[in-house]
C-alpha positions in Angstrom: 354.9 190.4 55.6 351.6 191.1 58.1 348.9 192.8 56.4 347.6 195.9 58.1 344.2 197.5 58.2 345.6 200.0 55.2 346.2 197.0 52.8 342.9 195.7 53.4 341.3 199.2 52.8 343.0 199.6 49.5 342.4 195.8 48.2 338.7 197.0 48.7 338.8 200.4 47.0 340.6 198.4 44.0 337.5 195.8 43.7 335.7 199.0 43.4 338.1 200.4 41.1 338.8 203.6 43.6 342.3 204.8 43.8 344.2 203.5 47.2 344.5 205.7 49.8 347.3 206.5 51.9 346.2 206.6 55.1 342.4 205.5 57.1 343.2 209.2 58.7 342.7 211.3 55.1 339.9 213.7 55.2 338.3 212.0 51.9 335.9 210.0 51.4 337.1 206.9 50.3 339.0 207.0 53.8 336.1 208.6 56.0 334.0 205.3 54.6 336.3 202.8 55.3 337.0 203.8 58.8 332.8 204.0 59.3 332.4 200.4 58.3 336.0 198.5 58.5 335.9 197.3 62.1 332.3 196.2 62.4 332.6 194.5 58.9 336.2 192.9 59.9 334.7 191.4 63.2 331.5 190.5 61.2 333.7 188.5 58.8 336.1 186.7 61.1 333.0 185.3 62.8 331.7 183.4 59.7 334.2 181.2 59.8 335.6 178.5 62.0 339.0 179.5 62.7 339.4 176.9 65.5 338.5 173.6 65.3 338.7 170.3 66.9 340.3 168.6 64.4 342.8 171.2 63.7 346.8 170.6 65.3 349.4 172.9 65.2 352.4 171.7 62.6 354.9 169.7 64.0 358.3 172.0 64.2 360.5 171.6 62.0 364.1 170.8 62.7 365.1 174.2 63.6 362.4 175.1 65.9 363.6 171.8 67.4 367.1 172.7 68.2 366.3 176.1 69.2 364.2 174.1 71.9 366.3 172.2 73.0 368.5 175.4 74.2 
């Protein structure tokens, strides 16, 4: 299940205890807010971290992805 910009939104407006929204395109506030602040704030978090390092290695495939290789 991928988690979309909506689910985000809401998991933040329930920290706050705020009701979850239905859409980022509502005319409310809750929604006007988020949409203000949620890219800047997502690309300010995803460069905190390290999401790529040297040391990291991509899991070795298991037997299915194997056979589906060989194909």
């Amino acid at each position: 299940m991928d988690i979309i910009p909506l689910d985000i939104a809401n998991m933040a407006l329930g920290v706050l205890d705020e009701a979850p929204i239905d859409s980022l395109d509502q005319d409310v506030k809750p929604a006007r807010l988020l949409n203000l602040h949620f890219d800047l704030t997502r690309e300010a978090e995803l460069t905190k971290h390290a999401w790529c390092s040297q040391s990291w290695r991509p899991p070795s495939p298991g037997p299915i992805s194997a056979v589906a290789r060989a194909r």
